[in-house]
C-alpha positions in Angstrom: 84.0 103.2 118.9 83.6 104.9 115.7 79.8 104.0 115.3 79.3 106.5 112.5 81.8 104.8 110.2 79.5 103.2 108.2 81.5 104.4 105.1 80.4 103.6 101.3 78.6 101.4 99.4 81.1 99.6 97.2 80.7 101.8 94.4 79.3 105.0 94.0 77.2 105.9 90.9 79.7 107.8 89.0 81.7 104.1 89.0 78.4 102.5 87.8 80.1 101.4 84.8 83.0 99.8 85.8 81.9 98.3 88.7 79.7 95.1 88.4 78.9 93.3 91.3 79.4 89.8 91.1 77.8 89.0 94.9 81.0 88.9 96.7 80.3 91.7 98.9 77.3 92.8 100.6 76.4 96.3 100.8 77.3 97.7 104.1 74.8 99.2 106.7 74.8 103.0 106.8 74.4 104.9 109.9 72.7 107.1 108.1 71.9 110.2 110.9 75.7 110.2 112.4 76.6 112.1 108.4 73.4 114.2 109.5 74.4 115.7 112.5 78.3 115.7 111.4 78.3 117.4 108.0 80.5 120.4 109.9 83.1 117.6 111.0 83.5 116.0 107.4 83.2 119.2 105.8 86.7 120.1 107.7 88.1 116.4 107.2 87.8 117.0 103.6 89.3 120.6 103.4 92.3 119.2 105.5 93.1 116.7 103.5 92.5 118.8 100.2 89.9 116.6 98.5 86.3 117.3 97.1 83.6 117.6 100.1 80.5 115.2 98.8 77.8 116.4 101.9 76.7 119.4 100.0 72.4 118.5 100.3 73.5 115.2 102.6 71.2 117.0 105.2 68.2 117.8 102.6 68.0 114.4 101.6 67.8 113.1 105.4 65.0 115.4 106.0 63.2 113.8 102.6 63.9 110.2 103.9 62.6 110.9 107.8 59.5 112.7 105.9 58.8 109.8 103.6 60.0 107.5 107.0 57.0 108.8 108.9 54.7 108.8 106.2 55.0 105.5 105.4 54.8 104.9 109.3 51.4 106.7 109.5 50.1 105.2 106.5 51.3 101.3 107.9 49.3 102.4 111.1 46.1 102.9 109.4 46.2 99.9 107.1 46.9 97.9 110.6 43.9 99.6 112.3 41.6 99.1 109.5 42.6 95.1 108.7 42.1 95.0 112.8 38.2 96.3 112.3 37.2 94.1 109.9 39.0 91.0 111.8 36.3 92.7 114.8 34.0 92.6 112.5 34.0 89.1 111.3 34.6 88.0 114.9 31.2 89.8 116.1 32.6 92.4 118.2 32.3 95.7 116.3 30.4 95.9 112.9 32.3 98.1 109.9 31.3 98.7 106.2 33.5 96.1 105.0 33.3 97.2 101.3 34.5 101.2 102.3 37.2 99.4 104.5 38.7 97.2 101.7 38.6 99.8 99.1 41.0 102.0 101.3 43.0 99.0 101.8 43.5 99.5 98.1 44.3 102.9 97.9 46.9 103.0 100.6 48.5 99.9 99.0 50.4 101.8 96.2 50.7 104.9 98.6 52.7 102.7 100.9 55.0 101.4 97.6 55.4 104.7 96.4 56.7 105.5 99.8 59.0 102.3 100.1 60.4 103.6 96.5 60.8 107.0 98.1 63.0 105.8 101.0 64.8 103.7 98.9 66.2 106.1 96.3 66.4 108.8 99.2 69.0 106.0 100.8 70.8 105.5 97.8 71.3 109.2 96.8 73.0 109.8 100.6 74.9 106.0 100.1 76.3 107.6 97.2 77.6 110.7 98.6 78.8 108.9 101.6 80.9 106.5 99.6 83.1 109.7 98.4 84.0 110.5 102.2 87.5 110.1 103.7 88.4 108.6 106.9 88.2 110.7 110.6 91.5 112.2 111.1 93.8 111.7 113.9 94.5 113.9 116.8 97.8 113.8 116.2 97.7 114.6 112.2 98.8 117.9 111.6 98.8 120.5 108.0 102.9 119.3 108.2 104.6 116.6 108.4 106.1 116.2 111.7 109.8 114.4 111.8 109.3 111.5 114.9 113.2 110.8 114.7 116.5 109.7 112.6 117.5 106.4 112.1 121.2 105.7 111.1 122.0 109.7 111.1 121.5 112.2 113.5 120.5 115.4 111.2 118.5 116.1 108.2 120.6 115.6 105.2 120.7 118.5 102.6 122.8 117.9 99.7 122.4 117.9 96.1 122.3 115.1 93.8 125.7 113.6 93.1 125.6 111.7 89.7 128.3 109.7 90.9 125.8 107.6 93.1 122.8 107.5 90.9 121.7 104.3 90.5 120.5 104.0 87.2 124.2 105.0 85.7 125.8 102.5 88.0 123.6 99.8 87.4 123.1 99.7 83.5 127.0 100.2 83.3 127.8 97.3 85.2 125.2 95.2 83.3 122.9 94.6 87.0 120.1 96.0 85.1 118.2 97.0 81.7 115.7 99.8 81.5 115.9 100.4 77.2 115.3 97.1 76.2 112.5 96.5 79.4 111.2 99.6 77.7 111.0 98.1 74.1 109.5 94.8 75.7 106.9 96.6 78.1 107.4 100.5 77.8 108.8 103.0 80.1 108.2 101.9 84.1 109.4 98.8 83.7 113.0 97.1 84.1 115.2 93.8 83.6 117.3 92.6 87.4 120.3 91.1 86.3 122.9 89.0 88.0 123.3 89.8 91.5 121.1 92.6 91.7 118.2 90.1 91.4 120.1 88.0 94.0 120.0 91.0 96.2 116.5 92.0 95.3 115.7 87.9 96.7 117.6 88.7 99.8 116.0 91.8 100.8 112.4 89.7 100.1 113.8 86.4 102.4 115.2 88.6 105.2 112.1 90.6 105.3 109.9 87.6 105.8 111.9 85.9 108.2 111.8 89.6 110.5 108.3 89.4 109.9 107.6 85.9 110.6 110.0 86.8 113.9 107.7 89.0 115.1 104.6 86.6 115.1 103.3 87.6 111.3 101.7 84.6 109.3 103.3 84.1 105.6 100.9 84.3 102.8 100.9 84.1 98.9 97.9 86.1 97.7 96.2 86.5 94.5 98.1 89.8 92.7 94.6 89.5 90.6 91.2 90.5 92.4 87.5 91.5 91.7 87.1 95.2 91.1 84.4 95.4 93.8 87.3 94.2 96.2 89.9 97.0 95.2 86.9 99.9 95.6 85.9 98.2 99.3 89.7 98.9 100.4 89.9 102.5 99.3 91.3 102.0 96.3 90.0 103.7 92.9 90.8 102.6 89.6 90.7 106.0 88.6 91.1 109.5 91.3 89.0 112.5 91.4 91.1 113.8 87.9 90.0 110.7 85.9 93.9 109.6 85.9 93.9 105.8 86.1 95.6 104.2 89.2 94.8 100.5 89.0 95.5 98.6 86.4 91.9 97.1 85.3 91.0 93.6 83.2 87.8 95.9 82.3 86.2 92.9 80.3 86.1 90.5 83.4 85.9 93.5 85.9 89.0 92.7 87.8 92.1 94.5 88.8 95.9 94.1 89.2 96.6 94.7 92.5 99.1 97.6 93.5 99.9 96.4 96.7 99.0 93.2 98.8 97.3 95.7 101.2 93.9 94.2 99.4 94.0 91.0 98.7 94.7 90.6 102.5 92.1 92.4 103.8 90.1 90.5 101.3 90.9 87.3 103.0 88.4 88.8 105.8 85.1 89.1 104.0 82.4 88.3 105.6 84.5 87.0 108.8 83.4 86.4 112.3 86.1 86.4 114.9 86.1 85.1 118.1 87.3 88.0 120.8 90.2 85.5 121.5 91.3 85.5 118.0 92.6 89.0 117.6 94.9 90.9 116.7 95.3 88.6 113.9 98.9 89.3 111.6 99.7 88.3 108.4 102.3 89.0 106.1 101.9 88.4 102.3 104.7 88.4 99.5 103.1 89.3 95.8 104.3 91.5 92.6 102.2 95.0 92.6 101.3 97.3 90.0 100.4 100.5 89.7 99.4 102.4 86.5 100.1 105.8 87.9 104.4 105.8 87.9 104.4 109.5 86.9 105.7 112.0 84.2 109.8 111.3 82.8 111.7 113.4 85.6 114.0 112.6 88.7 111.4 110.4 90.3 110.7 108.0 87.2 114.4 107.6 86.5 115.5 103.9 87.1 114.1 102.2 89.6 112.4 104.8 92.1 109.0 104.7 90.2 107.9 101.6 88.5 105.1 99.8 87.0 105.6 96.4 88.8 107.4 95.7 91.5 107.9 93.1 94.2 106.7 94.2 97.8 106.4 92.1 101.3 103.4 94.1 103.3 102.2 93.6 106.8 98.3 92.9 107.4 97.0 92.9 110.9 92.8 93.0 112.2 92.3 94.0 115.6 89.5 94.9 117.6 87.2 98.1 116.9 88.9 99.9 120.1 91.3 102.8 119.2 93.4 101.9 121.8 94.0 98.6 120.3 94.3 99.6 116.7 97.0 102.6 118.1 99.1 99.5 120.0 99.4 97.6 116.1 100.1 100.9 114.9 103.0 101.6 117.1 104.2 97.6 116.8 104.1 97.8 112.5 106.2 101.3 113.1 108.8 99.3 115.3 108.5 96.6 113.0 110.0 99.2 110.2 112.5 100.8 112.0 114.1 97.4 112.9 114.5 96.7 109.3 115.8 99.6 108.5 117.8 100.3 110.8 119.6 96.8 110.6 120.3 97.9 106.7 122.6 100.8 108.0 120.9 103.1 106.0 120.3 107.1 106.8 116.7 107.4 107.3 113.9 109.7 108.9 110.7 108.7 109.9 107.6 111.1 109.5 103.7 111.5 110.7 102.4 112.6 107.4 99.7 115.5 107.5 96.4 114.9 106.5 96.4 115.7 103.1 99.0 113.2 102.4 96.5 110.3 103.8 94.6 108.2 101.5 91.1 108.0 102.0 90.9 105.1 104.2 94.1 106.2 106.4 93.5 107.7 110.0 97.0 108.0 110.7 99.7 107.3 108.5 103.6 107.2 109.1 106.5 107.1 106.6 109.9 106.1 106.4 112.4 108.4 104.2 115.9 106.8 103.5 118.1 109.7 101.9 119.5 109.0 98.3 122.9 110.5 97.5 122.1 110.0 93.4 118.7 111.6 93.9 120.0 114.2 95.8 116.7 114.0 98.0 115.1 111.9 100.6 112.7 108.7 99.1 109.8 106.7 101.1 110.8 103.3 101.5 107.8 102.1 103.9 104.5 103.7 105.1 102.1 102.6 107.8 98.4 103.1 108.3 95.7 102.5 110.7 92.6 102.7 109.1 90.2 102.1 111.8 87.1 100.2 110.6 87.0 101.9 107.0 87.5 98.6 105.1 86.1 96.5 107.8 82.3 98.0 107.1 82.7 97.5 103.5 84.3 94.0 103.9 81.8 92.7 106.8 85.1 91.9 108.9 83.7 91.5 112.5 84.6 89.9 115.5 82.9 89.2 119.0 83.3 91.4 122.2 83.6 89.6 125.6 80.0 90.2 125.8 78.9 88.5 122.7 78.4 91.7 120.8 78.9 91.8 116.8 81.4 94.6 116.0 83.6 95.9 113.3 87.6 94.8 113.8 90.0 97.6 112.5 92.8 97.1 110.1 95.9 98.0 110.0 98.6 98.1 106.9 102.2 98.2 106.5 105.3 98.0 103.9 107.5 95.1 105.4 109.7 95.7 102.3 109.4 98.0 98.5 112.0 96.4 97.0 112.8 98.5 94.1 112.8 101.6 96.8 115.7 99.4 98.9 117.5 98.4 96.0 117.8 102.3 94.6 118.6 103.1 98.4 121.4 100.5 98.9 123.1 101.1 95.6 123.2 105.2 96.2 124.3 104.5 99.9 126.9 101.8 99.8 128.2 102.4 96.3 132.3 103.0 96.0 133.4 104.8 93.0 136.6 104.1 93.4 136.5 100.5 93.6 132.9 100.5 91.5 131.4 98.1 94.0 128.3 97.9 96.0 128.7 97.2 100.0 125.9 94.4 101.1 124.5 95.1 104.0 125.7 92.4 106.5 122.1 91.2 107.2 121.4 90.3 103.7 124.7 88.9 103.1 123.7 84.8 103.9 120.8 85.5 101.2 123.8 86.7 98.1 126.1 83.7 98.3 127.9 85.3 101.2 129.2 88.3 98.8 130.0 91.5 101.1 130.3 93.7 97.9 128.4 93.1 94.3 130.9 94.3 91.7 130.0 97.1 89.4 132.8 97.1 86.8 131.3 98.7 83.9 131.3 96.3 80.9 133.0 96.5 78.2 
């Protein structure tokens, strides 16, 4: 399955300078001649999902590499033949004119290093157009998104923003949170929980990893800090195709801030072997994530919808490299995120996103949208992706078929719980102006102290 994805070297040229490699990662093996003969199906994944198409030449350069290939072939066959006559010759059988011999020895020495040189920066030219690709596409993955169902509400929701419900108002009023002196401390993006809203940001966190743990996921701490060769191996860029910066980078010790757990998980796989038995393996890891890009000032930056940092709980799980396997996760992370939301009581829809709404190392993504009565719009709260054996290859995650053959696992990522996303979605949902309190959802209740309702007085 998916032999051809031997995608990217961990950094292309054009992140040459801020990508050192410090020998965590190997390079990964390319398949070289699937990109060949499938420049007309990447050329199509790339205008789907509205991103730059890198192949332009890729089939050039492969006929330059299978050239130099077979010269350096022809030239290895005569150096062979002509060390064979003079071993004939020293062993009686055939006499040669060792001296001509020898001194063509020499001259097809530096012929067959030129030719190795060839090959070589042939193979890193086409590594380095390969890196830019995208993931194959899914079936199923439309130019739309498609709406899969409701959860909590039976219709789409059209209404406009009520500024009765939006959060921000409600919450610096009633003292639960502080965005103007988070702003002096840090700058815009970032915010101060106060008193039970950081009670209730806790609960969401605990009763998101007991669900997960529940349904057979393995609780880890990860590193929020990794190598910058790590983030690129996972699809991640500290900058996009504009230049803008996305990831948060130490640039003088060449790591990153991590924006989502997504990659220090996956990371825990490098250079793993696993036994056929041992998947699908789960894991679900708690960290803070940041991420540089939170937007221009508008609707979506205001309060706590867009942020800098933020504390998230994401599912990992590796299974094995069959799309059939990888499509069962899939559908079990989905479930997985429907439970939760469902068991908040709040009005959400869930979506197949089309493909220009995938990242690069998505297949298949799907999306949770809880509607916001303060935002006057619906707001992604989780997202699920398969991404086949994308970060595998980079990472040298593999595992063992039942007959003993090496293959790469595929990986699979999902938000467990955003929490600024819930807490924005709770507050606009179950928010009474008339008695300015907050309903807590019953299942988070036993993580607040037992409270049913978080008072919102405004403070005087």
């Amino acid at each position: 399955m998916n032999r051809g994805l031997r995608l990217a070297p961990v950094a292309a040229r054009r992140f040459a300078r801020s990508v050192r490699f410090s020998g965590t990662l190997r390079r990964p093996d390319f398949d070289l001649e699937y990109y060949s003969s499938r420049v007309d199906l990447f050329r199509d994944i790339c205008s789907r999902r509205k991103v730059p198409f890198p192949l332009d030449g890729y089939t050039a350069l492969y006929g330059k590499y299978l050239d130099a290939r077979k010269q350096a072939i022809e030239l290895k066959r005569e150096a062979n033949t002509l060390q064979q006559r003079i071993k004939d010759s020293k062993m009686g059988r055939q006499p040669v004119d060792e001296q001509a011999v020898l001194e063509r020895l020499a001259q097809l020495k530096p012929l067959l290093k030129r030719s190795a040189e060839t090959q070589k920066g042939l193979v890193t030219q086409m590594e380095e157009l390969v890196d830019q690709l995208p993931n194959l596409i899914d079936d199923a993955v439309g130019s739309q998104q498609t709406l899969l169902e409701y959860i909590n509400v039976s219709h789409d929701i059209d209404a406009a923003a009520d500024e009765k419900y939006d959060h921000k108002s409600i919450l610096e009023n009633a003292g639960l949170a502080e965005f103007l002196q988070a702003s002096n401390v840090s700058g815009r993006g970032w915010y101060y929980l106060m008193g039970d809203l950081a009670l209730l940001e806790q609960a969401l966190v605990q009763y998101s990893l007991k669900l997960a743990r529940k349904n057979g996921f393995q609780m880890v701490l990860p590193p929020s800090i990794v190598k910058t060769e790590v983030t690129n191996a996972c699809g991640f860029r500290p900058r996009d195709t504009n230049n803008e910066r996305q990831v948060y980078e130490l640039t003088h010790d060449n790591l990153c801030l991590t924006g989502t757990a997504e990659i220090s998980l996956a990371a825990l796989s490098i250079d793993a072997e696993y036994k056929f038995g041992d998947l699908p393996r789960r894991m679900v890891g708690l960290s803070r994530s940041f991420r540089a890009e939170a937007g221009a000032a508008g609707r979506d930056t205001r309060g706590l919808y867009r942020v800098h940092e933020f504390t998230k709980v994401e599912l990992f799980s590796w299974t094995t490299g069959e799309l059939s396997e990888s499509s069962k996760e899939f559908d079990r992370l989905v479930a997985f995120q429907k439970e939760f939301i469902n068991s908040l009581g709040l009005p959400a829809r869930v979506l197949l996103m089309p493909a220009d709404d995938l990242g690069a190392p998505a297949f298949k993504k799907v999306d949770i949208e809880v509607f916001m009565p303060g935002r006057g719009a619906w707001g992604e709260v989780s997202s699920t992706s398969n991404c086949l054996d994308y970060q595998a290859r980079r990472l040298h995650a593999r595992y063992r078929t039942e007959n003993n053959k090496l293959r790469f696992v595929h990986t699979l990522n999902g938000t467990a719980c955003a929490v600024p996303r819930l807490l924005v979605a709770i507050v606009e949902n179950n928010y009474d102006p008339d008695s300015h309190s907050i309903a807590v959802p019953k299942v988070l209740q036993p993580y607040v102290d037992d409270k049913k309702y978080i008072d919102c007085l405004p403070c005087k």
